[in-house]
N, C-alpha and C positions, 0 to 999 in steps of 0.2 A: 392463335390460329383459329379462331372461332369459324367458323361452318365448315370445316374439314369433316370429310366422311367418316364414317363410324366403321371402327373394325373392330376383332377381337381373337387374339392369340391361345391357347392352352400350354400353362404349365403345371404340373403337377397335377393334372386332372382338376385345377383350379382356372374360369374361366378369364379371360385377365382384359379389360375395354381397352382399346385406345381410339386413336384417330388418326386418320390418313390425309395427305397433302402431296403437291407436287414442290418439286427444290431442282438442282442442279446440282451434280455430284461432279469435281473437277477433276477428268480422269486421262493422263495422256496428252496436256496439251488441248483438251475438249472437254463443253459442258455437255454433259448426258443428263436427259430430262428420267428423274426418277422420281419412287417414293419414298417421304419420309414418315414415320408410324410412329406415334409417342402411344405408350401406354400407362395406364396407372399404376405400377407398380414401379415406375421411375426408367425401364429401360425407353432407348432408341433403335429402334431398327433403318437405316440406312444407309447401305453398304454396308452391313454386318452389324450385328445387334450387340450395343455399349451403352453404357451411363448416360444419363444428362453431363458430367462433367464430359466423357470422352469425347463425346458429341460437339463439347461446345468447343475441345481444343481442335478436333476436326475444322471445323468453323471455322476457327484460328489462322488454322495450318492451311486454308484456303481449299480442302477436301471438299466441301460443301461449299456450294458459293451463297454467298451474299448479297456479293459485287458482280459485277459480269462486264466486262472491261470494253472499250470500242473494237471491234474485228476479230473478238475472240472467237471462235468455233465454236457451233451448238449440235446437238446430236439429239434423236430421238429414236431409241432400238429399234428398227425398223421400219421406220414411219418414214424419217428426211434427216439431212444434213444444212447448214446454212450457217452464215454468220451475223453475230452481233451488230448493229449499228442503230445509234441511238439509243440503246437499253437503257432503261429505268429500274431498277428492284425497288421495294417497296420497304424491304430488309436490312440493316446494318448486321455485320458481325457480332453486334453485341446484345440485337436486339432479337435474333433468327432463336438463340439458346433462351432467353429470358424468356420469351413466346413457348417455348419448348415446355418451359419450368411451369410457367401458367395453365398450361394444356394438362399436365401432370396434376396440378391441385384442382380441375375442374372434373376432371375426369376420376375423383377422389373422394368429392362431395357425396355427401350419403346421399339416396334414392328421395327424391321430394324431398328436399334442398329448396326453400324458398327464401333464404335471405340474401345479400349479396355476393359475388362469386368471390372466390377468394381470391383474384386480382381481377383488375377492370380486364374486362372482352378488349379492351383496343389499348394495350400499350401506349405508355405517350413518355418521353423525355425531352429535352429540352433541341436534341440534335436533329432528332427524327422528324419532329415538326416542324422545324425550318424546312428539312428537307422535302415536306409534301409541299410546304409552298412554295417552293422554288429550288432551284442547283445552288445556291449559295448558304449554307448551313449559319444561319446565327440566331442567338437564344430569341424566344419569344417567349412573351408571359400570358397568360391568361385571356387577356382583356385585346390580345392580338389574334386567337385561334375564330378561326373562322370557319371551321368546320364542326357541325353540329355533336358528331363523335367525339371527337379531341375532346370540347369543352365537357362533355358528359365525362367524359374520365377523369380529365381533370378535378372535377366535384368528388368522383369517387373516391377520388386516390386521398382528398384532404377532408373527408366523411370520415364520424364513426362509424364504426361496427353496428350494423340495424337493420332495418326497410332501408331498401334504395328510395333513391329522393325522386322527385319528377318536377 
């Protein structure tokens, strides 16, 4: 979730970082546009503060969207009403919680932290990246990613532990 805003909760008189994003909470029949708040100490605050596990079975359970289906209903508290047509997320169900987990060890990294994050800034699997190329999901390998991101994580992910590369 890299460039999501910066918050910060208090527990125990302990201050606790996280980071803020918008998601879609599936509520009724309707997605309502909300926030999602990961913080360092592994909790999730959206619709009610839980685990990274509880979070990701929400996800699961389709509580949290991912997906956002043709003609579904959209909500924004206040703001408008509308529906879905042609939506794209950028999100799998399996990749909204792994994002989640990443945000938690960055946000973990001791103060002046200068070697590489403890996962790549941009997620990559083999599904996901068919997916930005196209609606039809099939594996690509390396030497097919054509997105300057992608390929850089890609290096990451099969990089020792060190200086990032350039």
């Amino acid at each position: 979730m890299s460039g999501g805003r910066r918050t910060f909760r208090y527990s125990d008189g302990e201050r606790i970082p996280g980071l803020r994003r918008p998601v879609f909470a599936h509520r009724a029949g309707v997605h309502h546009l909300t926030e999602l708040t990961v913080y360092a100490d592994g909790l999730v605050d959206c619709c009610g503060l839980s685990t990274v596990e509880e979070f990701a079975e929400r996800v699961g359970h389709g509580q949290v969207a991912a997906r956002i289906p043709e003609g579904a209903r959209g909500a924004a508290p206040g703001l408008a009403t509308w529906r879905f047509t042609s939506a794209h997320t950028f999100l799998t169900p399996q990749r909204l919680p792994a994002e989640v987990r990443a945000d938690v060890e960055r946000l973990t990294e001791p103060p002046g932290h200068t070697g590489p994050p403890a996962r790549p800034a941009v997620l990559v699997d083999e599904f996901s990246l068919a997916e930005l190329h196209n609606d039809h999901p099939t594996p690509v390998t390396l030497g097919e990613v054509r997105h300057p991101c992608a390929a850089e994580a890609f290096r990451a992910l099969d990089s020792p532990p060190g200086p990032a590369r350039r």
